[in-house]
C-alpha angles and dihedrals in degrees: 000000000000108000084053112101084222120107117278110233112212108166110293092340112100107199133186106236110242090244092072096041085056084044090059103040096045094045090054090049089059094041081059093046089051091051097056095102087053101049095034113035140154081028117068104223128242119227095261094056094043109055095058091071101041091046087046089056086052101056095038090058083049103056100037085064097054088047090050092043100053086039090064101076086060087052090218116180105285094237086061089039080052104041095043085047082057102038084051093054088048100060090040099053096048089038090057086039100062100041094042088050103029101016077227132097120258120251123265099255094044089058092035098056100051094048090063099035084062101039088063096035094055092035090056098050094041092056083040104047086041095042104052097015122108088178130039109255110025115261141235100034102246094063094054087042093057086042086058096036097061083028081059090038091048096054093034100054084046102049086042104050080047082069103044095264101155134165119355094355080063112036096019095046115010107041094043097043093044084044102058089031103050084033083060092038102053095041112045088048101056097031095059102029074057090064102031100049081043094058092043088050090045094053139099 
């Protein structure tokens, strides 16, 4: 039914219910909100500055689920299903991003870079969480946490050293900071769209 967070059936068409939408993006937003102190300390952020990242997560959760969601019919290997759903929330978010802040698109290495930042970092967690996962998502926290947070340092070396990133602008500054924030990230999104998409399904 629709307030479940289970796929509508209509005909040959295979929906996601508008409950679960709503789960995923809500629960990004929060996963963004939740990675503030990473991607802005020492500064605490206004609220301007604040509600770009936080929005961006949103959408990013959103559409990796579509994404996953229209893959499954290929039955591609999960950790492809996972990195394309990310690659995909990637160029979405910085695609909405840009026109909503700039009402112009993005440039060509801004989108591509975080394509491919988030096609590794969600290929990588989603090998990683099926592999050595008995539960999904990974319990208790800090184990998915550590699954998210090699699964950010992962897409973001590469990405970096794709730049020309090199020595402790690497290791010192990109790998850390794409580490605790993708390890946030990841986290606190699947851990609480879990329960919260469990509760929904377990209602009345």
């Amino acid at each position: 039914m629709a307030m479940s967070g289970k796929p509508i059936h209509l005909g040959s068409l295979d929906l996601l219910s508008p409950t679960r939408q709503l789960s995923y993006f809500s629960t990004g937003c929060l996963a963004g909100f939740a990675s503030l102190p990473m991607a802005f300390l020492p500064r605490i952020p206004s609220i301007s500055a604040a509600s770009p990242p936080v929005l961006r997560a949103g959408v990013r959760f959103w559409t990796f689920d579509h994404i996953r969601h229209i893959l499954a019919p290929l039955h591609l290997p999960v950790w492809l299903t996972g990195g394309l759903g990310g690659a995909a929330g990637g160029f979405n978010e910085v695609l909405l991003h840009s026109l909503v802040q700039s009402k112009r698109l993005p440039s060509a290495p801004a989108i591509g870079a975080q394509t491919l930042r988030l096609f590794f970092c969600f290929g990588t967690y989603t090998f990683l969480s099926t592999t050595f996962s008995e539960t999904l998502p990974p319990k208790p926290f800090w184990k998915c946490w550590i699954m998210g947070a090699t699964a950010g340092a992962t897409g973001s070396a590469i990405v970096a050293a794709l730049e020309g990133a090199r020595g402790k602008a690497l290791w010192g500054h990109a790998v850390p900071r794409g580490a605790a924030t993708i390890g946030t990230v990841i986290a606190v999104q699947v851990t609480s769209c879990a329960k919260l998409l469990e509760n929904v399904d377990a209602g009345p």
